[in-house]
N, CA, C and O atoms as a MOPAC input file, in Angstrom:
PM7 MOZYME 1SCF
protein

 N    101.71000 1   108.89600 1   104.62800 1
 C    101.15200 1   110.01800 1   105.36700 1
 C    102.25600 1   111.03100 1   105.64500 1
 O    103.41600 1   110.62100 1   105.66700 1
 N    101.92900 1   112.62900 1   105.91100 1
 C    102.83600 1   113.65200 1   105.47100 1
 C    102.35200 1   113.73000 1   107.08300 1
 O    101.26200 1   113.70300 1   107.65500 1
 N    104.30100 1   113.88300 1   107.66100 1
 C    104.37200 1   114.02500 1   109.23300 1
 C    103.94400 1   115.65000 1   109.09400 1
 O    103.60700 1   116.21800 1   108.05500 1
 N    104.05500 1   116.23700 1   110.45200 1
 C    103.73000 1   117.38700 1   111.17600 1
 C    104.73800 1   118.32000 1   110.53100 1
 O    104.41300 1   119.35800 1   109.95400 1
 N    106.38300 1   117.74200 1   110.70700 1
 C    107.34200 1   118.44100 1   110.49100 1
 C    107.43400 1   118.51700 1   109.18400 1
 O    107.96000 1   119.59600 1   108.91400 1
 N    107.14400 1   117.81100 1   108.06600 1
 C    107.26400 1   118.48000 1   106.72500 1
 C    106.05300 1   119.80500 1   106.56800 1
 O    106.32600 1   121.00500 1   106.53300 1
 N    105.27300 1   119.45400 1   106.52400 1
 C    103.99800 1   120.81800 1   106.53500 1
 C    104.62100 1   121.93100 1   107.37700 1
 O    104.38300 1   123.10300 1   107.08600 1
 N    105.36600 1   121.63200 1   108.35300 1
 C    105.93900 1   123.03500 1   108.52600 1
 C    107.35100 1   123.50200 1   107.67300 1
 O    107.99200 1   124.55200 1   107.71900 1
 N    107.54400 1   122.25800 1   106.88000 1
 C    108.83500 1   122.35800 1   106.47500 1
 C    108.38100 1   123.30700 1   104.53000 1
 O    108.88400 1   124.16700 1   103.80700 1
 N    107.40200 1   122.56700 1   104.53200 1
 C    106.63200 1   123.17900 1   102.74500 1
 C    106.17300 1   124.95500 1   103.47600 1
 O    106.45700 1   125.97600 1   102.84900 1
 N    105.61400 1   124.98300 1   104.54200 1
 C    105.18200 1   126.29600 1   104.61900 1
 C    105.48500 1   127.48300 1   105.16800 1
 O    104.81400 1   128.48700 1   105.40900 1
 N    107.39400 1   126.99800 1   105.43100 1
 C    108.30300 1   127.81900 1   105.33800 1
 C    108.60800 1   128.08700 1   104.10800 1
 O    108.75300 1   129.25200 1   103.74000 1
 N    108.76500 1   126.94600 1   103.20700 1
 C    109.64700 1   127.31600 1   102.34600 1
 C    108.42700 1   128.29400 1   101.11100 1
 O    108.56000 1   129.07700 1   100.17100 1
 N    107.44300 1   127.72400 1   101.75900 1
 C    106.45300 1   128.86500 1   101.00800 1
 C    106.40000 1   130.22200 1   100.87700 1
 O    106.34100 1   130.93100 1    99.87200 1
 N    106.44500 1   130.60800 1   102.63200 1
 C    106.84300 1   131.80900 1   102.64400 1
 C    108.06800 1   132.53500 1   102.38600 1
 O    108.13300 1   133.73600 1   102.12500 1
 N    109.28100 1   131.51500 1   102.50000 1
 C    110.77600 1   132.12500 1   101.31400 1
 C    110.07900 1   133.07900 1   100.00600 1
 O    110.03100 1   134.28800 1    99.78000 1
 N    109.47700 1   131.59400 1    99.14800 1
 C    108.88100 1   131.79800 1    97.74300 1
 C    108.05000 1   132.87100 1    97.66200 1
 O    108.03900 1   133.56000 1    96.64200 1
 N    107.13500 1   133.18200 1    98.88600 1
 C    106.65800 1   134.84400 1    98.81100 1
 C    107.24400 1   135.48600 1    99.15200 1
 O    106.77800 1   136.58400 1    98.85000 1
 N    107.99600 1   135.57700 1    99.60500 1
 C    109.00300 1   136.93500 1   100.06500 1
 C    109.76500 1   137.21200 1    98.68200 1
 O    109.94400 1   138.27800 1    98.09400 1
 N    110.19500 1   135.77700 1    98.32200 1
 C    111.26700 1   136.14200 1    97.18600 1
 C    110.12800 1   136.99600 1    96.25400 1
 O    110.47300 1   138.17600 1    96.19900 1
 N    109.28900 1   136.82500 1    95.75500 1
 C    108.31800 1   137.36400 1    94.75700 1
 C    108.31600 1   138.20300 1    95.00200 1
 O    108.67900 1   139.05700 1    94.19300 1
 N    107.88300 1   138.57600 1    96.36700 1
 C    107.65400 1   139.87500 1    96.50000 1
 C    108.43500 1   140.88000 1    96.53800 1
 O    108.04100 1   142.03000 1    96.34300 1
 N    109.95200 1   140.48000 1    96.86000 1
 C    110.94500 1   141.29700 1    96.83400 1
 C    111.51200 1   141.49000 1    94.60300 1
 O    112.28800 1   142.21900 1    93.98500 1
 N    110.62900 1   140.46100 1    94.25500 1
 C    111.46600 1   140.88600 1    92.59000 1
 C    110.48700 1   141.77400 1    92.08500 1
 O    110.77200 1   142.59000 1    91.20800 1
 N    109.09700 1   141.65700 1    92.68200 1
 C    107.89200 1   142.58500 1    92.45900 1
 C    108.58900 1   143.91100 1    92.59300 1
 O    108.70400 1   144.71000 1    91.66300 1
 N    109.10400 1   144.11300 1    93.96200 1
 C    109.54600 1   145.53300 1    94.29100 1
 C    110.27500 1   145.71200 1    93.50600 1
 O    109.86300 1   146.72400 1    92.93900 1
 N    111.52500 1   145.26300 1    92.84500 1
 C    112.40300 1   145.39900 1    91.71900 1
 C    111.82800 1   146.06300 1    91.10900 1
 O    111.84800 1   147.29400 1    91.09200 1
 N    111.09700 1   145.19900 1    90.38600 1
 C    110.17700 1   145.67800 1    89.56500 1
 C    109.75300 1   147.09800 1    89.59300 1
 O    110.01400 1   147.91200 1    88.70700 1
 N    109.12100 1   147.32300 1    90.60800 1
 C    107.96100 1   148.23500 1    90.60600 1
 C    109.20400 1   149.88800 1    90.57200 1
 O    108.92400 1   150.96000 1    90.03500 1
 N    110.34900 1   149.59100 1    91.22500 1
 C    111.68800 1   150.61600 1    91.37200 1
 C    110.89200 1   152.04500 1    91.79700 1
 O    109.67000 1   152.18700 1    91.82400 1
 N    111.68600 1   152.84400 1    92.04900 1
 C    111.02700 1   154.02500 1    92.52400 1
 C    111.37600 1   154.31800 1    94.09400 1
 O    112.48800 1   154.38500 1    94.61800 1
 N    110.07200 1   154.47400 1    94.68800 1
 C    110.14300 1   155.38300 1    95.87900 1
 C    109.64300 1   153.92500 1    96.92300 1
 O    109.66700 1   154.10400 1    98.14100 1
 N    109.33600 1   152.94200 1    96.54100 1
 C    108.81600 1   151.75500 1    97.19700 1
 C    109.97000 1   151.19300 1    96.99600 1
 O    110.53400 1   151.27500 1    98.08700 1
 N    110.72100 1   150.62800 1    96.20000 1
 C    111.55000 1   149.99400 1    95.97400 1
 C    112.77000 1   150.71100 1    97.24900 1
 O    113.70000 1   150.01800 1    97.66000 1
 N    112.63000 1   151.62700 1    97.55500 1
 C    114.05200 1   152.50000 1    98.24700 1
 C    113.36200 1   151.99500 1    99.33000 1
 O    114.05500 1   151.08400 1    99.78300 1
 N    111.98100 1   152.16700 1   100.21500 1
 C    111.88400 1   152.11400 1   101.19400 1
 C    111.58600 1   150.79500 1   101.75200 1
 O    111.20600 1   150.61800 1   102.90900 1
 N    111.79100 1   149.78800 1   100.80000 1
 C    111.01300 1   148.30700 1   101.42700 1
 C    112.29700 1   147.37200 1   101.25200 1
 O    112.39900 1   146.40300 1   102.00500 1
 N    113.33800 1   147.63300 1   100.23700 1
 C    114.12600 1   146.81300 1    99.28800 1
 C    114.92700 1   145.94300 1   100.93800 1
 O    114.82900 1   144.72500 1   101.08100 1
 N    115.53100 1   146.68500 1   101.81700 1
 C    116.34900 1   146.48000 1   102.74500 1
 C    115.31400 1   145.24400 1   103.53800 1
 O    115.85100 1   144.14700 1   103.69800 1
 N    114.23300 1   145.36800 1   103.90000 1
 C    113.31200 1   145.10000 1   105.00400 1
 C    112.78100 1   143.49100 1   104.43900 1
 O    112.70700 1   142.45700 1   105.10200 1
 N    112.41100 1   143.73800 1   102.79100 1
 C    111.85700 1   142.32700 1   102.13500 1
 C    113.88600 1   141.76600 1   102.28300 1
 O    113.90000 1   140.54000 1   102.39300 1
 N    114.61900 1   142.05600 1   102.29300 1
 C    115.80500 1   140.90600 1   101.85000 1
 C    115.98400 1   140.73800 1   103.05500 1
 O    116.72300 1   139.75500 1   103.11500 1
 N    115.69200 1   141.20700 1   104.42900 1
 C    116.09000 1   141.11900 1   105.59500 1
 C    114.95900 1   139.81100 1   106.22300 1
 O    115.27500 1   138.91800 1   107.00900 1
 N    113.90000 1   139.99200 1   105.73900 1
 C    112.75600 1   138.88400 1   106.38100 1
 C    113.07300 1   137.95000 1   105.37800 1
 O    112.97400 1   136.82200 1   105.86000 1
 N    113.51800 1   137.90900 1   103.82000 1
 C    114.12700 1   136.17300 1   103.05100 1
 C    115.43000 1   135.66500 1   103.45200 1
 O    115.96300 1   134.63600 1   103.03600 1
 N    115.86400 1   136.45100 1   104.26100 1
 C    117.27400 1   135.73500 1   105.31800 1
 C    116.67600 1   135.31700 1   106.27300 1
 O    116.57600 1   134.10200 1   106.09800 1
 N    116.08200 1   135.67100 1   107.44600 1
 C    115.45600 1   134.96600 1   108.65900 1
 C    114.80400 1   133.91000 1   108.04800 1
 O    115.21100 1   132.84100 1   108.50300 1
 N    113.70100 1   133.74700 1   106.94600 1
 C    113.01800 1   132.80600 1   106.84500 1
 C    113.67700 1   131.96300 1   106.02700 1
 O    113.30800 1   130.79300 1   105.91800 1
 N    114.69200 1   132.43600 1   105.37900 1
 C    115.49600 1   130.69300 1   104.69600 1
 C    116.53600 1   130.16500 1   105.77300 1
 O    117.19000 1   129.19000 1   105.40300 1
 N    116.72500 1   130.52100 1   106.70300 1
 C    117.74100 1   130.40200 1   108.00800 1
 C    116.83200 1   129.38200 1   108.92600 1
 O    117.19800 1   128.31300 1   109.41500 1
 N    115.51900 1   130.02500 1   109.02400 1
 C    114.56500 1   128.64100 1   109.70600 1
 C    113.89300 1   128.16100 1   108.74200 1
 O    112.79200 1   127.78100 1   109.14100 1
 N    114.12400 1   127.93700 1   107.17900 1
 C    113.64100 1   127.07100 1   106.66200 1
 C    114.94200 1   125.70800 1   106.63000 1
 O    114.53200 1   124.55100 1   106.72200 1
 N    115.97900 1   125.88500 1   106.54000 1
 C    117.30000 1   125.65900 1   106.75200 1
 C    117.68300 1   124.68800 1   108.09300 1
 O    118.16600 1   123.55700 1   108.13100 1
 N    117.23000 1   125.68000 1   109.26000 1
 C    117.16800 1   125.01300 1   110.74800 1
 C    116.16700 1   123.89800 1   110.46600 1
 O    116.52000 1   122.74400 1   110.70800 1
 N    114.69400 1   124.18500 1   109.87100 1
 C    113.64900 1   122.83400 1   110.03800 1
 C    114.24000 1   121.91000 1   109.50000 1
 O    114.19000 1   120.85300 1   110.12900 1
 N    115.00600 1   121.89500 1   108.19600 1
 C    115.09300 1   121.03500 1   107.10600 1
 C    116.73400 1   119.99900 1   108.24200 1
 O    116.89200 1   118.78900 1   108.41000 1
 N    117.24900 1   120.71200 1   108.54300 1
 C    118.13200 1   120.09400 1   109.71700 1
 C    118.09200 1   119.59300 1   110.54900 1
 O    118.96900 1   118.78300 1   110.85000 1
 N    116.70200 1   119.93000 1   111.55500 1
 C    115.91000 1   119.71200 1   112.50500 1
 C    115.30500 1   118.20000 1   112.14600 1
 O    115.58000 1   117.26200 1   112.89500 1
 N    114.48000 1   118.00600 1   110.98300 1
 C    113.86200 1   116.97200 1   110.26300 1
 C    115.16300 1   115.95500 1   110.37900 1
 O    115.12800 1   115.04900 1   111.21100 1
 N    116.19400 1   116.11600 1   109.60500 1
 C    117.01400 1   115.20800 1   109.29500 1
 C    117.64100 1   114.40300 1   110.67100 1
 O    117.59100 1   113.19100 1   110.87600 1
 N    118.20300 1   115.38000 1   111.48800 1
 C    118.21200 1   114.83700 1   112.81600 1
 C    117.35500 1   113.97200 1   113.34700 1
 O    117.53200 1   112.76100 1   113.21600 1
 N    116.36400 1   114.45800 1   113.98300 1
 C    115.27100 1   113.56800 1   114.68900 1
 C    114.72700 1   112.20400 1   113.67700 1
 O    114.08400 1   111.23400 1   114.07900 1
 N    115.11000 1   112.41900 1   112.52900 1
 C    114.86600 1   111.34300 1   111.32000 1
 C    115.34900 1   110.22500 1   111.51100 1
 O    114.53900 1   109.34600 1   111.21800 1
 N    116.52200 1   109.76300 1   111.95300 1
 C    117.89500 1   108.97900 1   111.90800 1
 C    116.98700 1   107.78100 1   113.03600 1
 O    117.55700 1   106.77300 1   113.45400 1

């Protein structure tokens, strides 16, 4: 059975995996979106791999 803390631990790292997409999308897309979002998407895949990072630490701790 899948504890509490992994499901939050997969649906962080989920949302990394959309951010990251979405930030290579913007790559992609370059232009006038790309100038105004590029800073803001790499700024929210640092916070969220930082507490995907903290959970995955968090887990290991209380694990022992």
């Amino acid at each position: 059975m899948v504890s509490f803390s992994y499901i939050v631990l997969f649906i962080t790292m989920g949302a990394v995996a959309g951010v990251l997409f979405w930030g290579v999308l913007t790559m992609a897309r370059g232009g006038e979106y790309n100038f105004n979002w590029s800073n803001t998407i790499m700024r929210w895949r640092i916070i969220l791999q930082a507490l995907a990072i903290l959970i995955f630490v968090l887990i290991l701790l209380f694990s022992r």
